[in-house]
C-alpha positions in Angstrom: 114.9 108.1 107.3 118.4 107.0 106.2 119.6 105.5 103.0 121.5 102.7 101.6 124.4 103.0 98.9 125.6 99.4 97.3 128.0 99.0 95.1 128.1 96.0 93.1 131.7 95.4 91.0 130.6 92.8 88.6 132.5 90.5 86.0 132.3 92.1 82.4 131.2 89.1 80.7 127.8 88.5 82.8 127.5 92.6 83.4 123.8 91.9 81.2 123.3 88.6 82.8 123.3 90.2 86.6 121.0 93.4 85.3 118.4 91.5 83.0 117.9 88.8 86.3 118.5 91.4 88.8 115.4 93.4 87.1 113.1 90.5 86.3 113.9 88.0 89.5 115.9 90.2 92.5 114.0 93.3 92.5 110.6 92.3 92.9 111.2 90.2 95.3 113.2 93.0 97.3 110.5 95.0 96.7 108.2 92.6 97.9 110.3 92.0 100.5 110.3 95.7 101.6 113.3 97.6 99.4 112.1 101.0 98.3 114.8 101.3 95.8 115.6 105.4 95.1 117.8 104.8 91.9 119.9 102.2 90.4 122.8 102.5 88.1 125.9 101.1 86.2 128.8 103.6 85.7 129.3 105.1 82.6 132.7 107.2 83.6 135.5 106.3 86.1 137.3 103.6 86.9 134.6 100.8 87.2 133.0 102.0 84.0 130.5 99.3 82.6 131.2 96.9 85.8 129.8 98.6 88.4 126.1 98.5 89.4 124.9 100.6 92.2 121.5 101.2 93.6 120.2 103.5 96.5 117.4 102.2 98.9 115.5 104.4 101.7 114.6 103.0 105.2 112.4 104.4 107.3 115.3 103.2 110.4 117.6 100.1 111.0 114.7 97.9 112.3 113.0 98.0 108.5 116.1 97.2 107.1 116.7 94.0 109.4 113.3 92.6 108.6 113.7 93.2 105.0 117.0 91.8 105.0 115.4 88.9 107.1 113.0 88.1 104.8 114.7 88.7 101.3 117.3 86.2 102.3 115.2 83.5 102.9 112.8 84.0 99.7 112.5 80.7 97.6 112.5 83.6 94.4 115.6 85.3 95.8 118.0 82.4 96.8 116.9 81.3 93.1 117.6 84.6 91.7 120.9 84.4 93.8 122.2 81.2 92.1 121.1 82.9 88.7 124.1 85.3 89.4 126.6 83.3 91.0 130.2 84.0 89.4 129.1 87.7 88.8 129.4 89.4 92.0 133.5 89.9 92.4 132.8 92.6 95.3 130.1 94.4 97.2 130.6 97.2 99.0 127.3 98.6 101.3 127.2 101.9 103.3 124.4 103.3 104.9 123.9 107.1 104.4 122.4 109.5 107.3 120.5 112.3 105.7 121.2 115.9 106.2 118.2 118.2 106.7 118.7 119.8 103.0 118.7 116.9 101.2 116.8 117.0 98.2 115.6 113.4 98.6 113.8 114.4 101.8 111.7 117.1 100.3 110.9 116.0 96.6 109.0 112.5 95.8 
């Protein structure tokens, strides 16, 4: 299992615009789609405060990631929900996070 950190720096002005369609259109069609979302966020404290969203996915390996990413792309709902945020989006930065045996998120649900 692995995760996925994404980082979404986002225009102030449509900062409720991206959450209120990213919550009602993108995620359950990411979900759907096969996205098992761990969190989500928007920073409160630091440098991006109120303009940075950021959620954390797990993946069971790379393979379910491809398919998802396969599918969610080419989703009549998504591409709509895509268009519904176009101007927001000034950046997105995506890393993929290896797990370390202690990790918390491996041993609690």
């Amino acid at each position: 299992m692995f995760h996925e950190l994404r980082q979404y720096d986002l225009d102030l002005s449509g900062v409720g615009t991206f959450l209120e369609n990213f919550e009602k259109s993108g995620l359950p069609v990411m979900t759907r789609c096969g996205f098992d979302l761990a969190g989500a966020w928007i920073e409160d404290i630091g440098p991006e405060t109120a303009t940075r969203y950021v959620w954390l996915a797990r993946w069971e390996n790379l393979d379910a990631r491809t398919e998802a990413l396969a599918k969610v792309r080419v989703d009549p709902e998504y591409i709509a929900f895509g268009q519904s945020i176009k101007g927001i989006i000034r950046r997105i930065d995506t890393r993929i996070l290896r797990n370390v045996s202690f990790s918390p998120l491996l041993t609690k649900p």
